[in-house]
C-alpha positions in Angstrom: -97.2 -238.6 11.5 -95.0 -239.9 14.2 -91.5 -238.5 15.0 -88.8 -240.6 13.9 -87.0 -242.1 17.0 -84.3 -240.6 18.6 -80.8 -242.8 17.7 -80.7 -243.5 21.7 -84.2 -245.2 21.8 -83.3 -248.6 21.4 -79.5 -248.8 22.8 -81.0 -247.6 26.0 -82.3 -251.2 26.4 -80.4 -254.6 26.5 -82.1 -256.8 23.6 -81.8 -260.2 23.0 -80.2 -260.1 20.1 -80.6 -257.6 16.8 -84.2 -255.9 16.5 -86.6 -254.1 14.4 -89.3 -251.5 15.3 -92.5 -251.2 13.1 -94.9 -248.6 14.3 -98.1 -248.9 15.7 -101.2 -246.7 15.0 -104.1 -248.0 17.0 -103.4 -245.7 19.7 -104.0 -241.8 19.8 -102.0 -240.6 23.2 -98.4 -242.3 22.9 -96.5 -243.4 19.7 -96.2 -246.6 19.9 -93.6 -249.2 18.2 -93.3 -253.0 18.3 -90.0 -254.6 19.0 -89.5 -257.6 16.9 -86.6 -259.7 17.6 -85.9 -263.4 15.9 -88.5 -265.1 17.2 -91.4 -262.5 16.9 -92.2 -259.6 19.5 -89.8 -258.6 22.5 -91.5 -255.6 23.8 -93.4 -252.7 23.1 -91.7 -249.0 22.7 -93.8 -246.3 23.3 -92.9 -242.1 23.9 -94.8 -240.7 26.8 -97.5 -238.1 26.2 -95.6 -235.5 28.3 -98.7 -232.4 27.7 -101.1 -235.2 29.5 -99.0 -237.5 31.6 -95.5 -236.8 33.7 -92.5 -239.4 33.8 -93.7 -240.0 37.8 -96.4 -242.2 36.2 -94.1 -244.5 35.4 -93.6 -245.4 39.1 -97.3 -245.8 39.7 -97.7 -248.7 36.7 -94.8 -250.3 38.4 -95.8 -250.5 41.7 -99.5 -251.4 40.1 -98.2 -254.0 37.6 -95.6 -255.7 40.5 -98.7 -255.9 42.5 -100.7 -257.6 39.7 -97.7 -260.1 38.9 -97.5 -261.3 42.6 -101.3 -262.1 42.5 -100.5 -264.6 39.5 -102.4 -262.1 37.0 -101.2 -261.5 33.3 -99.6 -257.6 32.9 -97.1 -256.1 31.0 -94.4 -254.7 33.5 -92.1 -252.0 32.8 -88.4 -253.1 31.2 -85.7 -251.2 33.2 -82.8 -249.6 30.9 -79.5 -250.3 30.9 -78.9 -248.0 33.7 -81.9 -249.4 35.3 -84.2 -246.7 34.7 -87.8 -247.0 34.4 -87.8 -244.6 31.7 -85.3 -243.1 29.2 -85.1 -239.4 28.1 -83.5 -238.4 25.2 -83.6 -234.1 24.3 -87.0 -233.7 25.9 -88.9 -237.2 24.9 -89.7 -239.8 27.7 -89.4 -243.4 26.3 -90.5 -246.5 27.8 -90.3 -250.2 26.9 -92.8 -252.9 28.4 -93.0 -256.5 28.3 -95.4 -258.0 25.2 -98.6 -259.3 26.2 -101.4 -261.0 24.1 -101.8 -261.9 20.6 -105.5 -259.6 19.6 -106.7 -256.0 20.2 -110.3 -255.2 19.6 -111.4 -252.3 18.7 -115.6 -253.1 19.4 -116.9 -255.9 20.9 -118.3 -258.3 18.0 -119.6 -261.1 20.4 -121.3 -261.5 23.7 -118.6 -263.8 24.4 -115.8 -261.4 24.2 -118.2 -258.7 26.9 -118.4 -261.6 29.2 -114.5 -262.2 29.3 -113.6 -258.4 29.1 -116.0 -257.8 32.4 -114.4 -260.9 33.7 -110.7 -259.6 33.0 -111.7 -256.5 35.2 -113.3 -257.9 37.6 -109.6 -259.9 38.3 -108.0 -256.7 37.8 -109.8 -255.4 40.7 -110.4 -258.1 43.0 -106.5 -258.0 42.8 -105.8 -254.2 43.5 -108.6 -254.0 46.1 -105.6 -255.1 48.7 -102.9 -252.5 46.9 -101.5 -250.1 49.5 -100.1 -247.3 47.0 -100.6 -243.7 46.8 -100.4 -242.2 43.2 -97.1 -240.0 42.1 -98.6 -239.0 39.1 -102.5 -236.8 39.7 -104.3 -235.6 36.9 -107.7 -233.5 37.5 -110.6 -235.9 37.4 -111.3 -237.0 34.1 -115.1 -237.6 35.5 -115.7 -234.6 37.4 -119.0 -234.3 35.0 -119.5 -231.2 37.5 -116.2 -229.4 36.1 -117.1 -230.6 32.7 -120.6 -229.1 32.7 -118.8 -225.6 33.9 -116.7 -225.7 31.3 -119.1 -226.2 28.5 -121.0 -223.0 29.9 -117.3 -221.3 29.3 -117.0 -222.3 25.8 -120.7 -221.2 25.2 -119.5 -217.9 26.9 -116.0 -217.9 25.1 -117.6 -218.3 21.8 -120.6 -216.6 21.3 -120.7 -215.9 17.0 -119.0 -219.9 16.4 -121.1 -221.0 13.3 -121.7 -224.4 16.3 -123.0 -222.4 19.0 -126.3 -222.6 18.4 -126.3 -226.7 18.3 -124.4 -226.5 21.6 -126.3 -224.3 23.3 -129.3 -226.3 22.8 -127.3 -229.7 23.4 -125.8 -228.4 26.3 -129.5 -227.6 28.0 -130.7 -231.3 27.1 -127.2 -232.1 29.0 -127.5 -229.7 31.9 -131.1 -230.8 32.9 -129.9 -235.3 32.3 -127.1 -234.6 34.7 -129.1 -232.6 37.3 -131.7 -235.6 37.4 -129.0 -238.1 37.6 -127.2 -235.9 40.3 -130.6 -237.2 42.7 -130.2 -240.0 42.4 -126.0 -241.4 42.5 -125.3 -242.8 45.9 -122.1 -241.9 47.1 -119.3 -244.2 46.3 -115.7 -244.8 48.0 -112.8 -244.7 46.3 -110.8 -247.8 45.2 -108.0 -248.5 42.6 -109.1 -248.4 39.1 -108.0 -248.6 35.5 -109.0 -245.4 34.5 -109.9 -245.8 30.8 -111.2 -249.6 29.8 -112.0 -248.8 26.7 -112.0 -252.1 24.7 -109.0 -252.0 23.1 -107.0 -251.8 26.2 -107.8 -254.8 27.1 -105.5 -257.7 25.6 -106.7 -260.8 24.7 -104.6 -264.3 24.3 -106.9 -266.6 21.9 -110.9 -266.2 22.9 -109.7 -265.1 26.6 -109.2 -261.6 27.8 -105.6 -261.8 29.6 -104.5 -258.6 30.6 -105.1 -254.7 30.6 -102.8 -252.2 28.6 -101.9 -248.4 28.5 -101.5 -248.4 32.5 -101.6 -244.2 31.9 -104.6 -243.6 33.3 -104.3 -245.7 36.8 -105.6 -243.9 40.3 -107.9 -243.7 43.0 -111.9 -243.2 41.8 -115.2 -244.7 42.0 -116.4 -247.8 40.8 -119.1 -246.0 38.9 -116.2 -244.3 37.4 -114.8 -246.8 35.9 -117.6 -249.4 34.9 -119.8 -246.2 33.9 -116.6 -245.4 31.4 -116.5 -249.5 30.6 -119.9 -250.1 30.1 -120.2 -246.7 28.1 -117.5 -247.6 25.3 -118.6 -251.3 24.9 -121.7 -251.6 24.9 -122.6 -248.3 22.5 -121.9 -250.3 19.3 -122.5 -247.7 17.0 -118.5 -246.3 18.4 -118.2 -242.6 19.2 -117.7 -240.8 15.4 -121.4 -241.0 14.7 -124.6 -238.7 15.2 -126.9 -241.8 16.9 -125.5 -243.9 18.7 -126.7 -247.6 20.0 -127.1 -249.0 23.3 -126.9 -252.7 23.6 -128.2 -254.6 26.4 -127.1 -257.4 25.4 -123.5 -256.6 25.8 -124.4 -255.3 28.8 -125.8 -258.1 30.7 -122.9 -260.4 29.2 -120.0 -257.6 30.5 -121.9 -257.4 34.1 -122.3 -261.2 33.9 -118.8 -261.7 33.2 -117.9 -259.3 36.0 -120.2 -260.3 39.1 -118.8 -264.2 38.5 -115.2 -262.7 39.5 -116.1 -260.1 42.5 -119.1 -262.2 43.9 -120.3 -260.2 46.8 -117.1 -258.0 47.4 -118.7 -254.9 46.3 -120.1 -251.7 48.5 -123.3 -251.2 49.5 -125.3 -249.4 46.6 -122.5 -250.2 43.4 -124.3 -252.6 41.9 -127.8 -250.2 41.6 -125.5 -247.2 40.5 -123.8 -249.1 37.4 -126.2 -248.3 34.8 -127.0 -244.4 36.2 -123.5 -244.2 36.1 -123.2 -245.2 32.7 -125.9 -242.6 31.7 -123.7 -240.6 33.7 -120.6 -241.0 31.5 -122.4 -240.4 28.1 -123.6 -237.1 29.5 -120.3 -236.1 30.7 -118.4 -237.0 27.7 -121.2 -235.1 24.8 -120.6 -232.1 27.3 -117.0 -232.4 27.1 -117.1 -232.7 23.0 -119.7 -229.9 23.2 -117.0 -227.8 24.7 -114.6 -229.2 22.0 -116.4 -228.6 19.2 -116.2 -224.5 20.1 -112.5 -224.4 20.9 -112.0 -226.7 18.0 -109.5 -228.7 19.6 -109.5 -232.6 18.5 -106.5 -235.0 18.8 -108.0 -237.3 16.8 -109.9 -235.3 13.8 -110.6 -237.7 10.8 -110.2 -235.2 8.1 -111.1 -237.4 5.4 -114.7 -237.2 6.9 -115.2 -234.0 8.5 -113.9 -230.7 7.3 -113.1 -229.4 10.8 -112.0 -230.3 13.7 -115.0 -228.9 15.5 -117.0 -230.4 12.6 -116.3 -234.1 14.0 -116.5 -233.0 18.0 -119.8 -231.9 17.5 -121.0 -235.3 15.5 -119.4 -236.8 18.9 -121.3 -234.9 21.0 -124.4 -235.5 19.4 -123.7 -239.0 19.4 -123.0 -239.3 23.2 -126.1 -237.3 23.8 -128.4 -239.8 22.1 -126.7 -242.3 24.1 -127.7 -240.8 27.0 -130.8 -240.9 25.7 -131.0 -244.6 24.8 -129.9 -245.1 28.5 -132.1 -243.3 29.9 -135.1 -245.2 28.1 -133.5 -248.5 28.6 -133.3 -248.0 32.2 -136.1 -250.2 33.2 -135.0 -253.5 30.8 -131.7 -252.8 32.0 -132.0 -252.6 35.8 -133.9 -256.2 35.2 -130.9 -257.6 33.4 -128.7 -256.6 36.3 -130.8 -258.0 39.2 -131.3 -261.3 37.1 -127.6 -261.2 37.6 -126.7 -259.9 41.1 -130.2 -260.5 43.2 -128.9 -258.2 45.6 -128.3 -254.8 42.6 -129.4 -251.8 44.1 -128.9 -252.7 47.6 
């Protein structure tokens, strides 16, 4: 259930004319409204996540998004308030307003057409940053330190010893410990460069059959390009989604995202990125089951479906499962995949 706004929200802003909100519940971090004004949507109202993100981050998707917008790309940008604020805060909640872009949100990827145009959209997004001079206000701990996340997995086992899960996680979470010590051998080192920080598919807009521009700017900051395709590649191509036992790994979607992708960077890439891109997707999988491993013990969800699992550590631990078996398809897909990528980029694991 989303707080009503506060009476301030939308006087803070100069509107052309009268407007209505009507929520939105795709996302899961910030409530989100859309504006609506005479002739359809004027912007999009969302309250800031303040127990994951600070107001600071506001100034890092403004200097991002003005960066963009100068390179001719597609972004929504930040709409100052009347007192030419980024923000707005009204008895403890941080409110924003940014422009409308797009007219579709996916929630999967259906078609091999829409992989190729959303690993086309980033690979714009970061041919355009890779010249960004900007150092990041707002610093969260890595979200893909899969190090960390493997240490605090062992906590939670340690934490909760008699949870009726424990068990499952203890043995999930030695399948986990030995895939990420395997894959530890073998990641090359990366630098760091702008990313995204979360490209699942459904923050990525698209405007007809194109992909046009990338939403829920949150998460933008300084990682590795396995990072963020590993993440990418993760989310879009396991088709099965993330709220079942067995998951799916599709290659297809694969080689359309990576095709999609290597026709915007061409040869712009380090040394080594293109051969780490489907470890690093194995990666990702592992990191994420040990991080709903850990979940399902402190029985701590955000988004628990309670019309299909009784608990909240009841549907982490179906998640974990799930990201474990991706792992696993990964893993034995390796070899088909790796193909796939150097019938794309000749020069992948250079």
């Amino acid at each position: 259930m989303v707080d009503p706004l506060p009476p301030s929200a939308l006087a803070a802003w100069s509107w052309p004319g009268p407007v209505q909100v009507v929520p939105v519940h795709d996302g899961l971090i910030n409530p989100t409204w859309l504006v609506h004004g005479a002739q359809g949507p004027v912007g999009v109202l969302q309250e800031l996540n303040t127990r994951i993100f600070q107001p600071t981050v506001h100034e890092d998707i403004e200097a991002v998004t003005a960066h963009l917008a100068a390179k001719g790309l597609p972004t929504p940008r930040l709409v100052r308030t009347r007192a030419g604020g980024l923000w707005h805060e009204d008895d403890g909640r941080v409110l924003r307003v940014l422009t409308h872009v797009g007219d579709r949100t996916l929630h999967r990827v259906a078609h091999l057409d829409e992989a190729r145009e959303a690993g086309a959209l980033v690979g714009r997004f970061h041919r355009a940053v890779d010249d960004l001079d900007w150092t990041y206000r707002h610093v969260r701990p890595g979200p893909h330190d899969t190090a960390r996340h493997a240490r605090l997995l062992d906590e939670a086992l340690a934490a909760h010893p008699t949870h009726r899960h424990h068990d499952a996680v203890a043995r999930l979470a030695d399948e986990l410990r030995a895939g990420w010590a395997g894959l530890q051998a073998e990641l090359p080192p990366l630098p760091l460069r702008h990313i995204h920080g979360d490209l699942k598919v459904s923050n990525l807009r698209f405007l007809g059959p194109r992909a046009h521009a990338l939403i829920d700017l949150d998460t933008l900051a300084r990682d590795t390009l396995g990072s963020e395709l590993g993440d990418a590649l993760r989310s879009w191509c396991g088709t099965a989604g993330e709220d079942v036992a067995e998951a799916r790994f599709d290659l297809d979607v694969l080689e359309a995202a990576l095709a999609g992708y290597a026709a915007e960077v061409g040869d712009t890439l380090p040394d080594g990125a293109w051969g780490a891109l489907v470890p690093s997707v194995q990666r990702i999988a592992t990191e994420l089951a040990m991080r709903f491993a850990a979940d399902a013990l402190h029985e701590t969800y955000f988004g628990w479906d309670p019309t299909r699992f009784a608990t909240r550590g009841d549907h982490d631990l179906v998640r974990a499962q799930g990201q474990a078996s991706l792992a696993r398809a990964i893993a034995g897909a390796r070899g088909e995949a790796e193909a796939r990528l150097r019938r794309i980029r000749p020069t992948a694991g250079a």
